[in-house]
C-alpha positions in Angstrom: 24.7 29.2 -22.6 22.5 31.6 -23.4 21.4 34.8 -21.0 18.1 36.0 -23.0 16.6 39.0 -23.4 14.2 38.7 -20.2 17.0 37.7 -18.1 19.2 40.7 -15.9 22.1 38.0 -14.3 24.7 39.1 -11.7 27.9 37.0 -12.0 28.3 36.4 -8.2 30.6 33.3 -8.4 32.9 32.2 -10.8 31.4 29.7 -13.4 33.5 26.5 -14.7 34.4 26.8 -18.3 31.5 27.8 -20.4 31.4 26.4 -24.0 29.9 29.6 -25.6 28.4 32.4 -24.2 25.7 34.7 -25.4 24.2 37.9 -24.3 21.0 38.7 -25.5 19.9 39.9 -22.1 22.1 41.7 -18.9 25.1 40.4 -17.6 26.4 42.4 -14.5 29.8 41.9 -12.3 28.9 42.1 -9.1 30.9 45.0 -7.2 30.5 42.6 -4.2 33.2 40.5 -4.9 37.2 41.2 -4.4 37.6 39.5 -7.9 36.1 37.9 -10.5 36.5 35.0 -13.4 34.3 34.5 -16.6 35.5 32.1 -19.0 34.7 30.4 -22.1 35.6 28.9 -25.3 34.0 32.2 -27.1 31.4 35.2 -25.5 29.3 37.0 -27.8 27.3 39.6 -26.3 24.4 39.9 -29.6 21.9 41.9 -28.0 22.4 42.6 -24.3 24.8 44.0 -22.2 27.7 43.1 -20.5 28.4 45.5 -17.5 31.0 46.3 -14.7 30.3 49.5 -13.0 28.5 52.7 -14.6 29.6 55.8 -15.5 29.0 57.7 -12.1 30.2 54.5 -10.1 33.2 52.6 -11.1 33.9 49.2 -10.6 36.7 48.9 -8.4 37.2 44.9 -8.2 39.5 43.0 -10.2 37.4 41.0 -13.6 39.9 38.4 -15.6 38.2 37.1 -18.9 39.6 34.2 -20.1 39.4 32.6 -23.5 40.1 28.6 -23.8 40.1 26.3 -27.2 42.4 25.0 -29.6 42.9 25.9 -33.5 40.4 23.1 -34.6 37.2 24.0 -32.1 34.0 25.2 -33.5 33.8 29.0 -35.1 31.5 30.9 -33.8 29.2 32.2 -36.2 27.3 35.2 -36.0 25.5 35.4 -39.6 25.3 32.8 -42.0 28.0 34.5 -44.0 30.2 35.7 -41.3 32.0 33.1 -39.1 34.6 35.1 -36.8 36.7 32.1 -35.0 37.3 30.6 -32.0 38.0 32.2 -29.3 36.8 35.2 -29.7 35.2 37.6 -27.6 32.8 39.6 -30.1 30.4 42.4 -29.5 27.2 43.6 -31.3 25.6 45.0 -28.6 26.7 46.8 -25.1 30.1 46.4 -23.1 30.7 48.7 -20.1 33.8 48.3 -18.0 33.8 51.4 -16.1 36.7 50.7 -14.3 38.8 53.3 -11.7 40.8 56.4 -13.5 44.4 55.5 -13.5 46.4 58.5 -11.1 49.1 60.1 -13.5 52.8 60.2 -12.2 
């Protein structure tokens, strides 16, 4: 699957098992859910962003991203030159997580 450039997608439910993501585009949590599931054999986000929160409002749900695939599933590659793996979660453009400030004890 691919979320291009054009696209600004809030994750509102909790997709089945993606083969491979890719961000070219936006890819928001949305803050209106008590928790939330992305998974996928691999997730590059190329171009885009993938976002929980900002930095002036934290995201204060719980996100779980989960990585499937065995030793012998397709690399993913991201140049002709450079093949990274399988299950890999690999970033060339934005991640935010802006999640709450842990309180010191």
């Amino acid at each position: 699957m691919v979320i291009t450039s054009d696209k600004n997608v809030i994750l509102d439910i909790d997709p089945p098992i993606l083969g491979s993501l890719t961000i070219d585009g936006v890819l928001v949590f949305s803050a209106l859910r008590n928790s939330s599931n992305l998974r996928a054999k691999n997730i590059w986000v190329r171009y885009g962003q993938l976002l929980a929160g900002n930095e002036t409002q934290a995201f204060t749900s719980n996100i779980i991203i989960t990585l499937y695939g065995v030793e012998n599933d397709p690399y993913l590659i991201v140049d002709n030159d450079v093949f990274v793996g399988n299950k890999v979660f690999a970033n060339t453009g934005k991640v935010g997580l802006y999640g709450v400030t842990p309180k010191t004890t």
